[in-house]
C-alpha positions as CSV (number, residue, x, y, z in Angstrom):
1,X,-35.9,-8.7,17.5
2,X,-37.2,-9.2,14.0
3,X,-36.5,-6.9,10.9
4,X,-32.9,-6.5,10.5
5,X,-32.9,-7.4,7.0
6,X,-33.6,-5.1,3.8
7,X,-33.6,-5.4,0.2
8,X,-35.7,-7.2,-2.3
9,X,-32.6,-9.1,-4.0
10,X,-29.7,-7.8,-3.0
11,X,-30.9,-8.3,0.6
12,X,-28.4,-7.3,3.7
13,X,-28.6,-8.7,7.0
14,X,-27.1,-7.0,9.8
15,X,-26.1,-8.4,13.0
16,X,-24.3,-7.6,16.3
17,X,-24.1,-5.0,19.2
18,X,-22.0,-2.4,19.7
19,X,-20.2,-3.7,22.9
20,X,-20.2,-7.3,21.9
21,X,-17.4,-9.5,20.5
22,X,-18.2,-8.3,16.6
23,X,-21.0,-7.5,14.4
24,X,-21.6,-8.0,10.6
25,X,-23.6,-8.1,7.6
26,X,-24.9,-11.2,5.2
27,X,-25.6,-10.4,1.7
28,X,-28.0,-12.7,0.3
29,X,-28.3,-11.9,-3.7
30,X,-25.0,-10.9,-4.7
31,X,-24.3,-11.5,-8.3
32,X,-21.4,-14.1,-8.9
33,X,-18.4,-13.5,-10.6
34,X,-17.5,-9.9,-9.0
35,X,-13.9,-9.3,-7.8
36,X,-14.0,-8.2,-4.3
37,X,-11.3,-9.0,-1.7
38,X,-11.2,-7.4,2.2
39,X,-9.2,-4.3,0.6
40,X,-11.6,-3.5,-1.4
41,X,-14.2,-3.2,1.1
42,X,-11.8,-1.7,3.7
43,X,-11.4,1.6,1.5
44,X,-15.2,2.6,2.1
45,X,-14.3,1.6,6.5
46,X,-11.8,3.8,7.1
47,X,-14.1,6.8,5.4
48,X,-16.5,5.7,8.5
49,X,-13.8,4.9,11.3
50,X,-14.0,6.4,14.5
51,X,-11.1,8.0,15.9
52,X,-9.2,9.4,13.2
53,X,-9.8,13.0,14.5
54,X,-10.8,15.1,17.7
55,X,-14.4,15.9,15.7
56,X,-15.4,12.0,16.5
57,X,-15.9,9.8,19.1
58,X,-12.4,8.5,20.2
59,X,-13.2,5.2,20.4
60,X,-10.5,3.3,18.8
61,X,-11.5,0.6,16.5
62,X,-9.7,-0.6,13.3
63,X,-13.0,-1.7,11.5
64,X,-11.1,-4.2,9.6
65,X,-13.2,-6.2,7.8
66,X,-13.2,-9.8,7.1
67,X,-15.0,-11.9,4.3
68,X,-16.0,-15.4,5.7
69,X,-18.1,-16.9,2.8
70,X,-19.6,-16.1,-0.7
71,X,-15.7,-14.9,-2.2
72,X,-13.7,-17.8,-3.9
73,X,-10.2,-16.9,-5.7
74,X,-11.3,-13.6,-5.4
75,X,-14.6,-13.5,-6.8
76,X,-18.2,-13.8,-5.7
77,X,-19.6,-17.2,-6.0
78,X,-22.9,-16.6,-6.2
79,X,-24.1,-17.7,-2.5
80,X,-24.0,-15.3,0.7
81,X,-21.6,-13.1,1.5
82,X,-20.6,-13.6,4.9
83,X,-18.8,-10.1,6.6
84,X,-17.7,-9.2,9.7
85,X,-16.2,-6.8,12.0
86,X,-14.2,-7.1,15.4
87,X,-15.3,-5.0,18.4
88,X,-11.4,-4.1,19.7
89,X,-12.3,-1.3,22.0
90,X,-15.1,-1.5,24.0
91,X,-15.5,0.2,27.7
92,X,-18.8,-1.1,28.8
93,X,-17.6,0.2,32.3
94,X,-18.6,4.0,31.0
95,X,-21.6,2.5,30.5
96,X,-22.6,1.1,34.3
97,X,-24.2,4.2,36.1
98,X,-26.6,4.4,33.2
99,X,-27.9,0.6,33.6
100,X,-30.7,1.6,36.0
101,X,-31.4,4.7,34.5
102,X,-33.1,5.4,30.8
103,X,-31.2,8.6,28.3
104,X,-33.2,11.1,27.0
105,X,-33.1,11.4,23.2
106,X,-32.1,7.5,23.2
107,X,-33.5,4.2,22.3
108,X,-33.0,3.4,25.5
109,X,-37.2,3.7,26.9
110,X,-38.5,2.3,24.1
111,X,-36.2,-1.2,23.5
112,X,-37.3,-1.4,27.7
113,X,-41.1,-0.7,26.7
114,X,-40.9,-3.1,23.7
115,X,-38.8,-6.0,24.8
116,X,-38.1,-5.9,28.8
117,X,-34.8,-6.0,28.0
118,X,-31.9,-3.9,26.7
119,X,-28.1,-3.4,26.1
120,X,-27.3,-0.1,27.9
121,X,-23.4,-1.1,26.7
122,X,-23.8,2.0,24.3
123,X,-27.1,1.0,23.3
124,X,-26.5,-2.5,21.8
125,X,-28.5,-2.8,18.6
126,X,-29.4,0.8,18.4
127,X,-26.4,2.4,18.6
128,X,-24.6,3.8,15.6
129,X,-22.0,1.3,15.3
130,X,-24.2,-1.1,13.6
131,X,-23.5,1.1,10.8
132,X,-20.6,-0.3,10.2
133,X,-22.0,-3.2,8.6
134,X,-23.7,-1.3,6.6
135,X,-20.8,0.2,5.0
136,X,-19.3,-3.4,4.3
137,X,-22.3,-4.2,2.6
138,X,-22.6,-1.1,0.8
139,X,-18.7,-1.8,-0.1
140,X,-19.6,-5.1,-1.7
141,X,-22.7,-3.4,-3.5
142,X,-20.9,-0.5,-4.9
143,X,-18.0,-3.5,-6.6
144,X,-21.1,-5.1,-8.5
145,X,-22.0,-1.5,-9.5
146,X,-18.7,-1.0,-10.8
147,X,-18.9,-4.3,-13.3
148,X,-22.4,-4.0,-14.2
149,X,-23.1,-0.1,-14.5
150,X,-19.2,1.7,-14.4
151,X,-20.5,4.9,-14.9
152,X,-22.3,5.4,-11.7
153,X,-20.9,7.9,-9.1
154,X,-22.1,8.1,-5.4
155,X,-21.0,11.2,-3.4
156,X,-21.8,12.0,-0.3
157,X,-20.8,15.2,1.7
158,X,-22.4,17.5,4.7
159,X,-24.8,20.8,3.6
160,X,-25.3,22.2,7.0
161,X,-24.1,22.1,10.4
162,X,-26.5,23.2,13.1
163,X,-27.9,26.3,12.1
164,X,-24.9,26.6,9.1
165,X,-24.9,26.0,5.9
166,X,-22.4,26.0,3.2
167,X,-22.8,28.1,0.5
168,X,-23.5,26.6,-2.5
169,X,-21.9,28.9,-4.9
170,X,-18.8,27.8,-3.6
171,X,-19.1,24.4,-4.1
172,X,-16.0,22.5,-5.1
173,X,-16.2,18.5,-5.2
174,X,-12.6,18.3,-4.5
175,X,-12.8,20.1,-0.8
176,X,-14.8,16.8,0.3
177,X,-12.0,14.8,0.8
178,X,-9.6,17.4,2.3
179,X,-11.4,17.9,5.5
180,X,-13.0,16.2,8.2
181,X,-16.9,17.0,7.4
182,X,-16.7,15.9,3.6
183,X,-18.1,19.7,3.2
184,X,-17.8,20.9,0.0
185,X,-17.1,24.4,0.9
186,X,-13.9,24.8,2.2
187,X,-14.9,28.4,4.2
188,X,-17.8,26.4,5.6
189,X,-15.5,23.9,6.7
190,X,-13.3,26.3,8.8
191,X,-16.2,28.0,10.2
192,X,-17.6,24.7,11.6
193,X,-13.8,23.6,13.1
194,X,-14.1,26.4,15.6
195,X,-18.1,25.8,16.2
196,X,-17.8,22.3,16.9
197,X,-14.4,23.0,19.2
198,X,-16.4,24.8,21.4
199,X,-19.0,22.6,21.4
200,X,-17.3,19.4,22.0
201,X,-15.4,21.8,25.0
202,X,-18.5,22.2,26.4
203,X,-19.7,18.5,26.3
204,X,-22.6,19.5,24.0
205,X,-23.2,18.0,20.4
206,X,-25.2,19.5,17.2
207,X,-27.1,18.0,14.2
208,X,-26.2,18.1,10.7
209,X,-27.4,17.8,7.1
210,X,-26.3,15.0,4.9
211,X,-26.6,15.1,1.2
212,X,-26.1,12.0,-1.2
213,X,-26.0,12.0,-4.8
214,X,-25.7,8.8,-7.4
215,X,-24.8,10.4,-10.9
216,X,-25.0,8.1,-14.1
217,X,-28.2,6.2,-13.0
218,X,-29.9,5.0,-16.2
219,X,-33.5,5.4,-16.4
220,X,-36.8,2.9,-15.6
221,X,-35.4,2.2,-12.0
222,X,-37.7,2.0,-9.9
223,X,-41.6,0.4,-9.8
224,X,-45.0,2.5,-9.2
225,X,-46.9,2.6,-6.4
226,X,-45.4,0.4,-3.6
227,X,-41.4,-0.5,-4.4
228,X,-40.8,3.8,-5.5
229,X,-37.3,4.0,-5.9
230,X,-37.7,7.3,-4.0
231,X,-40.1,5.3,-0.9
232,X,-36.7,3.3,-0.9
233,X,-34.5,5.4,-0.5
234,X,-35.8,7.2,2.0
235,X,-37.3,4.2,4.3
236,X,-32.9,3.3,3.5
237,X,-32.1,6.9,4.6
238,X,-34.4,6.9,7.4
239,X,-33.4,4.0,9.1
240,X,-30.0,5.1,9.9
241,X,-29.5,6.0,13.5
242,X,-29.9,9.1,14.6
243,X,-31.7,10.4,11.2
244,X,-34.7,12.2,12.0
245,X,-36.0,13.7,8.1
246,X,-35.6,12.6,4.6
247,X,-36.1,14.6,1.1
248,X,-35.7,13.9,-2.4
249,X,-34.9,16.7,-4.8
250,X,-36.4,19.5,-3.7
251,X,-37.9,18.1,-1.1
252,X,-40.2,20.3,1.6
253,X,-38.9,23.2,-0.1
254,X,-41.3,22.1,-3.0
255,X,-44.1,23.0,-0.9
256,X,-43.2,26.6,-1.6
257,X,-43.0,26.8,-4.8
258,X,-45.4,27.3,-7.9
259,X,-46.1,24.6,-10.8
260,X,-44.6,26.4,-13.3
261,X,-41.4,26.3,-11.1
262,X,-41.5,22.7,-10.2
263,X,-42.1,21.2,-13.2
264,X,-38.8,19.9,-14.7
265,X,-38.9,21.0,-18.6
266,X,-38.5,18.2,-21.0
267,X,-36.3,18.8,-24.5
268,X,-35.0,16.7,-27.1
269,X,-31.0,16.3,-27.0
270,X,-28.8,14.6,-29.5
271,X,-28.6,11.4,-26.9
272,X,-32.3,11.7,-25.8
273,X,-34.3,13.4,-23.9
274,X,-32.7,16.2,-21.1
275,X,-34.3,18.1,-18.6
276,X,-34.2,21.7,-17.8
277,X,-33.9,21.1,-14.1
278,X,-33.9,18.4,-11.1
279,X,-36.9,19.6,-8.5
280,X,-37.8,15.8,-8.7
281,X,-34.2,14.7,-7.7
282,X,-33.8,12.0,-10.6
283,X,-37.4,10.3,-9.9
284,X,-40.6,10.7,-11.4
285,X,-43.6,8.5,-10.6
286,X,-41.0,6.4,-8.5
287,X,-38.6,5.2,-11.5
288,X,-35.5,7.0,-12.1
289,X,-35.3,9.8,-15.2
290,X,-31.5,9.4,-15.7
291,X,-31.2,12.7,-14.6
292,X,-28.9,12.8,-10.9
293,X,-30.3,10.7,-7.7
294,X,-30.9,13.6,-5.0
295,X,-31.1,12.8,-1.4
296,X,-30.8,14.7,1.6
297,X,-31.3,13.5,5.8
298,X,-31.2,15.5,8.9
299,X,-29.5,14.0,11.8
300,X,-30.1,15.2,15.0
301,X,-28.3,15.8,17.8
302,X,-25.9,13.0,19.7
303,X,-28.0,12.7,22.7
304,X,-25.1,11.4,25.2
305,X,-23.9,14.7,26.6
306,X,-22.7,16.5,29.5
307,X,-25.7,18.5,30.8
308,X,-27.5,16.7,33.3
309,X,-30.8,15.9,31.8
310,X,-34.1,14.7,33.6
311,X,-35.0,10.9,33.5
312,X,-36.6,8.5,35.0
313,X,-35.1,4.7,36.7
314,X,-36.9,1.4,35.8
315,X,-38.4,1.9,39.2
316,X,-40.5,5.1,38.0
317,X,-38.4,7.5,40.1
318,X,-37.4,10.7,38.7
319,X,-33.8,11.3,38.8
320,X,-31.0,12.9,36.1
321,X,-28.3,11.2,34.2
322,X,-25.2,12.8,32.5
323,X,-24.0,10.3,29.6
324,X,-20.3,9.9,30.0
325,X,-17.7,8.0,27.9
326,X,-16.7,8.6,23.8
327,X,-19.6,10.3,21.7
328,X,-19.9,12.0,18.4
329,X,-20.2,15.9,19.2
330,X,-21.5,15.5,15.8
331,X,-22.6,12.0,14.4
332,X,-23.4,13.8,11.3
333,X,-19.7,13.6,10.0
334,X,-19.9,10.1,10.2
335,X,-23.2,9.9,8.9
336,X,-21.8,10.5,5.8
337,X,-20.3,7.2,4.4
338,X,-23.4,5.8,5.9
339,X,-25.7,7.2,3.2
340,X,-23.3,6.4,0.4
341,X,-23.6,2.9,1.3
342,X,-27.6,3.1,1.7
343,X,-27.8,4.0,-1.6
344,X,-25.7,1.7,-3.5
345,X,-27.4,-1.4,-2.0
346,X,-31.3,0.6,-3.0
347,X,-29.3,1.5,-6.7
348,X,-27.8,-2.0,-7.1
349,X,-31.2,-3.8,-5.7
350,X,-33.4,-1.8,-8.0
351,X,-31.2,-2.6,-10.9
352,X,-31.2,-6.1,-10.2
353,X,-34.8,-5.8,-9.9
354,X,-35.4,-4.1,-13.1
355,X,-33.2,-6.6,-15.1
356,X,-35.0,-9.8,-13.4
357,X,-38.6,-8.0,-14.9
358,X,-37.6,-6.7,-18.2
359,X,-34.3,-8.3,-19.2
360,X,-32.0,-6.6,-21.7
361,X,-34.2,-5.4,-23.3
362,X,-38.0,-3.0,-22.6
363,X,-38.5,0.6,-22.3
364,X,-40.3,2.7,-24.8
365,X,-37.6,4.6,-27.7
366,X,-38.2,7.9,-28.2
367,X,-36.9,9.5,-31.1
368,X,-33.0,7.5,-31.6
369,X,-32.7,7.1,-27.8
370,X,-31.7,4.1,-27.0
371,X,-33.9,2.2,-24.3
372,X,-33.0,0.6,-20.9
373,X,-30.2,-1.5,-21.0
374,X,-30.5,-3.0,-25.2
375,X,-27.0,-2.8,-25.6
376,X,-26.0,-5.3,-22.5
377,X,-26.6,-6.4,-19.4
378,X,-22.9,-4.4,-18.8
379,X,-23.3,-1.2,-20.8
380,X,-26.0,1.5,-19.7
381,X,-27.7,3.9,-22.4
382,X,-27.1,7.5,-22.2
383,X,-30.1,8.1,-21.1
384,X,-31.7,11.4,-19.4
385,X,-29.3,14.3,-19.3
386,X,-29.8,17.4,-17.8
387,X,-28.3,20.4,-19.6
């Protein structure tokens, strides 16, 4: 299986199955001289673990994870970043009445088609515990963040469960942390407690609506045409299990709207230039505007449920299969650390990118705004506001 790498510079390579003895990430590109230790990383693990409450799978797994090479007295050194994960709890037995037989909504019938072969121990490769190396890596990319551009923020949190959205006019950034669905409306949250109850009851599962933003992103990230920062982000987005649509800013809604609405307005503020709104979500033309990163992604349903649902056997008979063992009634929740990590290694490549082309210095002044990066390689420019 080729393609398990991505990234232009700061390039990650997963590695590992779900049931097997571990999986990981190497980071190739890593700037040297950032402090990172295993604690650091582990902060951004346990916001993915499984198992720390009845709305996720109840597989048990500590997700500790270990740095094997690249960190020297506490510091990068420059050369890859070795990172990797145990597999503690594995029950590849729940797995055995399925070998024969192919899942409907899974990877399942297309690794067979493609390769002759699969894992059906919880779909090997293609289940969602590869993510977890992604979240190491994004742990490592959000510590060079933090030394090279400190005034980046990455929040992620869940719009819409099923059919139910929160309400935006009662969204509070401190609710994300106080409940299990990172939901940002607190009466929202409630309301999906008792849906998913029932659901989970019932052996069913639901989708979900992610949404991702990176605030203090300086402007001129980004490259026209084929490396968008936008095409990146979403190819990033979209390559997460289970994620089935993608928008930026506005997104399809744009469709429905009129030029005159669209169009962010451009005005001269005291630090630069601001805009009236953020339809774009941050980009323009594929390089960041300084104004907010906006990403959203659907995830679909967890297809491993209780219903009996019609199949076939790698004989060609027709048969039907009910996925037992420990699933996500809603691998949206989980989904959300996910995307946080996604887009710190696209923000941190693109930055690394930019600064490899232009150095310190580039960009165009307008009025007494400051261009990309002229202070330091360490200090961003105020940038694009929006009021």
């Amino acid at each position: 299986m080729s393609f398990n790498t991505f990234g232009h510079l700061f390039r990650v390579t997963t590695w590992g199955e779900s049931h097997g003895p571990a999986l990981g990430a190497t980071v190739d590109g890593c700037p040297p001289g950032i402090a990172v230790d295993e604690t650091l990383l582990q902060q951004w693990m346990d916001r993915r673990r499984p198992g720390q409450n009845r709305y996720t799978t109840q597989r048990r797994e500590p997700d500790r994870v270990r740095i094997l090479s690249g960190v020297f007295e506490g510091h990068t050194t420059g050369t890859p970043v070795q990172l990797m994960i145990e597999n503690t709890d594995q029950r590849s037995k729940d797995y055995g009445e399925i070998a024969e037989k192919f899942r409907p909504g899974h990877a399942d019938i297309t690794y067979w088609l493609k390769y002759g072969i699969r894992d059906y121990r919880g779909g090997g490769r293609s289940s969602a515990r590869e993510t977890a190396a992604r979240v190491a890596a994004g742990g490592l990319a959000r510590a060079v963040l933090a030394a090279l551009l400190p005034q980046i923020r990455i929040t992620g949190y869940m719009v819409q469960m099923g059919d139910r959205p929160i309400d935006r006019a009662r969204f509070d950034r401190r609710e994300i942390a106080r409940n299990p669905f990172w939901s940002p409306d607190a009466e929202a949250a409630r309301e999906w407690a008792g849906y998913l109850d029932d659901l989970r009851k019932s052996g069913s599962s639901v989708g979900a609506m992610i949404e991702v933003i990176a605030e203090g992103v300086p402007p001129g990230l980004g490259a026209p045409v084929y490396a968008k920062l936008d095409t990146e982000l979403a190819a990033a987005m979209m390559s997460i299990n289970a994620v089935k649509g993608v928008e930026i800013g506005a997104g399809m809604a744009a469709a429905m709207l009129q030029g005159e609405e669209n169009a962010d307005e451009i005005r001269m503020g005291t630090d630069g230039p601001e805009f009236s709104s953020n339809h774009a979500g941050g980009i323009l033309g594929g390089i960041s505007t300084g104004q907010d990163i906006v990403v959203r992604f659907a995830v679909k349903p967890t297809s491993s449920i209780l219903t009996p649902r019609k199949t076939i056997t790698r004989g060609g008979e027709e048969t039907e299969i009910v996925t037992r063992g420990r699933h996500d009634p809603c691998v949206g929740i989980r989904a959300v650390p996910v995307g946080e990590a996604m887009m710190a290694c696209v923000i941190l490549d693109h930055f690394l990118l930019h600064r490899a082309q232009v150095g310190d210095g580039g960009g165009g002044q307008i009025g007494q705004a400051q261009p990309f990066q002229r202070r330091s390689a360490k200090a961003a420019p105020s940038g694009c506001r929006r009021r």
